[in-house]
C-alpha positions in Angstrom: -82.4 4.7 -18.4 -79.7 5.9 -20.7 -77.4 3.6 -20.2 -73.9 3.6 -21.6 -71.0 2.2 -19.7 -74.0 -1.1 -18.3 -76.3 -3.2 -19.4 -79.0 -4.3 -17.3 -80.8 -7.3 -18.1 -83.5 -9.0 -16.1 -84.0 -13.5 -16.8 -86.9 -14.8 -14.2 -85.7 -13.9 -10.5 -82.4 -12.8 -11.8 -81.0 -9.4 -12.8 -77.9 -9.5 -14.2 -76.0 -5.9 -14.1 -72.9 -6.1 -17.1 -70.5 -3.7 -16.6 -69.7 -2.7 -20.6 -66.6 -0.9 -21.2 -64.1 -3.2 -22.1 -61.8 -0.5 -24.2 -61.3 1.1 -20.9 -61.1 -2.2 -18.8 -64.4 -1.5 -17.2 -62.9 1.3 -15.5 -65.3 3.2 -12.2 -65.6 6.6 -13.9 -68.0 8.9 -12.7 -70.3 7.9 -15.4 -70.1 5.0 -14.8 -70.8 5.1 -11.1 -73.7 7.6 -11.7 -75.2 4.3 -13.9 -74.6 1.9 -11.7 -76.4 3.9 -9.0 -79.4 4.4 -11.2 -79.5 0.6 -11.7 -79.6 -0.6 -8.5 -81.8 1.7 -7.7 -84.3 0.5 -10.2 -83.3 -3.1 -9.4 -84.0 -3.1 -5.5 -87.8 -1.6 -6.3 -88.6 -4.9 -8.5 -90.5 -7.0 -7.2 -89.9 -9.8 -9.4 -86.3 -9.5 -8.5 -84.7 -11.9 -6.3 -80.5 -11.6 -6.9 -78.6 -9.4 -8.6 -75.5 -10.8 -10.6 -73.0 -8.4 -11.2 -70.2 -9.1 -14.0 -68.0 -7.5 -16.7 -67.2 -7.6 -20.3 -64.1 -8.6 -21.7 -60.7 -9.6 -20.2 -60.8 -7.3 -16.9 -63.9 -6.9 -14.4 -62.6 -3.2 -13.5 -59.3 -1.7 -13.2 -60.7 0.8 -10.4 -61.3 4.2 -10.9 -60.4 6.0 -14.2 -57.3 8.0 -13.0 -56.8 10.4 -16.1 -59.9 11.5 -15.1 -59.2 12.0 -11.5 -55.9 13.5 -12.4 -57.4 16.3 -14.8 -60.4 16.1 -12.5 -61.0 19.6 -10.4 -61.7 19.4 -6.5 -65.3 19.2 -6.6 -65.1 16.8 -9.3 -63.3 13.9 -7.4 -65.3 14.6 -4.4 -68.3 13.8 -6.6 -66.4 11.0 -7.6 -65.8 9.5 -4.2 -69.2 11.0 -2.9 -71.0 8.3 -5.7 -68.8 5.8 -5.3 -69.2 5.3 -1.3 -73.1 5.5 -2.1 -72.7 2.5 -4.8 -71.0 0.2 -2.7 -73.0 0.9 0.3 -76.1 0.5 -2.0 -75.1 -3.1 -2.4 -75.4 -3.8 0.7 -78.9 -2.2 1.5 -80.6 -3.6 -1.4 -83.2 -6.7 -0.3 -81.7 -8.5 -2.8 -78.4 -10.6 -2.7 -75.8 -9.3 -4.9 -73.3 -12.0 -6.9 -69.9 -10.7 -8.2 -68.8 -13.2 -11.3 -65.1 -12.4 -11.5 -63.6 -12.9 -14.7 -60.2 -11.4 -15.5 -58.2 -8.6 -13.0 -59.9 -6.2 -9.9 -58.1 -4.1 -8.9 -58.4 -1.0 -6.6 -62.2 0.3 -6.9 -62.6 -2.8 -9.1 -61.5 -5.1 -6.0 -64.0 -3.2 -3.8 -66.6 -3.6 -6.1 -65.9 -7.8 -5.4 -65.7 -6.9 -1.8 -69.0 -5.0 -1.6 -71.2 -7.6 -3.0 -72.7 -10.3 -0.8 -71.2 -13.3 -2.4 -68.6 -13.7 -5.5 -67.6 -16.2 -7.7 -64.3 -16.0 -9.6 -62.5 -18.4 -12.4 -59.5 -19.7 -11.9 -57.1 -16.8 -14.0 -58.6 -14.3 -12.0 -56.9 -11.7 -9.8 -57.5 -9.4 -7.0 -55.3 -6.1 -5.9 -55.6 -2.9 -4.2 -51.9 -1.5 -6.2 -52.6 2.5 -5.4 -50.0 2.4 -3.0 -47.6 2.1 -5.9 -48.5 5.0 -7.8 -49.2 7.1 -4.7 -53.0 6.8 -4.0 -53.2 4.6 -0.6 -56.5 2.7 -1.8 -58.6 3.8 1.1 -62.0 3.5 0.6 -61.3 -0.4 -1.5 -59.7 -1.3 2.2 -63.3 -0.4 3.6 -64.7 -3.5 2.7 -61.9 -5.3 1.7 -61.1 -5.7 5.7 -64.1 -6.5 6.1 -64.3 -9.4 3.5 -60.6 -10.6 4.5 -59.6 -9.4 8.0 -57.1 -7.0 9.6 -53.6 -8.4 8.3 -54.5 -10.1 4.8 -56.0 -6.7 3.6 -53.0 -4.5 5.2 -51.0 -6.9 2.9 -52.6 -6.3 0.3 -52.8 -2.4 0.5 -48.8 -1.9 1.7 -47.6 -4.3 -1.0 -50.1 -3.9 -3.8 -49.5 -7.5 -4.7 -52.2 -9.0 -6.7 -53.7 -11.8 -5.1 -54.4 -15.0 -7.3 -58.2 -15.9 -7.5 -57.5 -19.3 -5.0 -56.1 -17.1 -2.4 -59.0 -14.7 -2.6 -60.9 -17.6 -1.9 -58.7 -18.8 0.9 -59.1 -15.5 2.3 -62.3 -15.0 2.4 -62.7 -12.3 -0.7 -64.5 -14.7 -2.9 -66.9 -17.8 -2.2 -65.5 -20.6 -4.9 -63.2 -20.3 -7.9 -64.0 -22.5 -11.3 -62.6 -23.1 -14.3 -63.5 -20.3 -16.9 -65.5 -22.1 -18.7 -67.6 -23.0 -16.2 -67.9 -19.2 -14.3 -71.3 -18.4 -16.1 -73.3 -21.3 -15.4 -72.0 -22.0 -11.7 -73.2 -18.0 -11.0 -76.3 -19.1 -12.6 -76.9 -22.3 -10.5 -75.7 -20.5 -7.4 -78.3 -17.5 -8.7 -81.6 -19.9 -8.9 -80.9 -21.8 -5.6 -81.2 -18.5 -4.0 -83.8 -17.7 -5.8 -86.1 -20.2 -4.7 -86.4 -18.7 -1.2 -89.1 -15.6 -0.3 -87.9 -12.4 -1.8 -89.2 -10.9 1.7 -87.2 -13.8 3.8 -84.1 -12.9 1.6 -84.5 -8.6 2.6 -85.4 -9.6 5.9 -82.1 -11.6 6.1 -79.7 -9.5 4.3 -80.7 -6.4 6.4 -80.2 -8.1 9.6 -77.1 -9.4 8.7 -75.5 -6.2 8.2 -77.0 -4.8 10.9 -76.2 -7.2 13.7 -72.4 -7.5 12.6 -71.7 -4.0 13.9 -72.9 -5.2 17.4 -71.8 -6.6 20.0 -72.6 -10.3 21.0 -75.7 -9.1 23.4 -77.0 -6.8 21.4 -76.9 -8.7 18.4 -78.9 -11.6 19.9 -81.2 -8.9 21.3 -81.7 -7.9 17.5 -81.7 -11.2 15.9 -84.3 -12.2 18.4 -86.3 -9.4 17.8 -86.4 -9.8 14.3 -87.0 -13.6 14.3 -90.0 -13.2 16.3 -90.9 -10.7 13.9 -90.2 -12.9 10.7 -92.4 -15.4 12.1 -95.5 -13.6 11.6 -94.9 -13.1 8.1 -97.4 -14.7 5.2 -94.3 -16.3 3.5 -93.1 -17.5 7.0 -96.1 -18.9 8.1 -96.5 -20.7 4.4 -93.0 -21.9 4.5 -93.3 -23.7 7.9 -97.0 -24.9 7.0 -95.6 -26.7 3.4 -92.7 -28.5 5.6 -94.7 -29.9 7.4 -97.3 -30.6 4.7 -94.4 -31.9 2.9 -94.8 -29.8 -0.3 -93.4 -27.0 -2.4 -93.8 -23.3 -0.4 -95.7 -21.0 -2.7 -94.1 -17.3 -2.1 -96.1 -14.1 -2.0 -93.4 -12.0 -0.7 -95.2 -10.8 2.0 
């Protein structure tokens, strides 16, 4: 891949995805999109893959979308725009592995959504969190999607009437990130959070993650009827049966991902 605007870099069970355009505070263009589609797309294929850390260069993790280009943009053009975006975020979320935001700096708008689309996140303690479009005249739609999601009806309206930036503690309090630590800490508590998942079944994990998703949209009974289903399902897998053999054997599981 020709990759410009990320970096992509792959440590043991761990691929970290670094978004690299500081000069323009690591801003969503549509070049930028277009890469990080083409890296997750790689990344969910690996096998050797188990989470997926995404992070930023510099001072900012994104300030959204890149709105001189949107402005001077032509119909088609933002539709593209919006089109790749939608299919980025939602890409997060069908990917077998879990995603990690390391938050480091301001996310705002698309930037926010991109913390709000991953599975888990993990600021420092300077960071900050916004959806501010109302204040230049762009209602930040699509951010809300998952935003609401992450933080619930009234805290994301807050956020999206008032475009107040959050501070990193109440994201956490609210539900948009996991744990906040001190900056110098950010990079190795993503990594220790990174290898404990790692140590479970790529397969278990995909299995997991895709039922997750899936059952939240249901509604209580039909939700157990899938979590059932799928349980039952699970159990008949290699890794299962070799992860419920080596507890009771009392020793390390050794994963085949199937």
């Amino acid at each position: 891949m020709d990759l410009k605007n990320v970096q992509l870099a792959v440590e043991g069970a761990v691929a970290t995805v670094t978004l690299s355009n500081p000069e323009k505070r690591n801003a969503l263009s549509l070049a930028t999109l277009k890469e990080l589609g083409a890296v997750f797309a790689d990344v969910e294929t690996r096998s050797d893959v188990r989470v997926v850390v995404i992070k930023a260069e510099g001072k900012v993790f994104s300030a959204g979308h890149n709105l001189a280009e949107m402005v001077s943009g032509s119909l088609a053009h933002n539709q593209e725009i919006f089109r790749v975006c939608s299919a980025v975020m939602q890409k997060l979320q069908q990917m077998p592995q879990p995603a990690i935001a390391q938050v480091r700096g301001i996310a705002t708008a698309a930037g926010c959504q991109l913390v709000a689309a991953c599975d888990l996140a993990v600021a420092e303690e300077g960071a900050s969190f916004g959806t501010p479009g109302v204040r230049i005249g762009v209602f930040c739609t699509t951010p809300a999607i998952p935003l609401v999601r992450a933080v619930g009806r009234k805290r994301a309206l807050e956020m999206l009437f008032t475009g107040r930036m959050i501070t990193a503690q109440e994201a956490r309090e609210w539900g948009l990130v996991n744990k906040v630590v001190p900056a110098d800490q950010l990079e190795a508590e993503v990594k220790a959070l990174a290898a404990k998942i790692a140590e479970a079944s790529r397969l278990t994990l995909a299995i997991g993650k895709r039922a997750f998703y899936s059952q939240v949209k249901l509604t209580d009974e039909q939700a157990y009827t899938l979590g059932s289903e799928v349980m039952v399902s699970n159990l008949y897998a290699e890794d299962a049966v070799e992860g419920m053999n080596a507890f009771l054997e009392k020793r390390k599981p050794v994963w085949k991902d199937k």
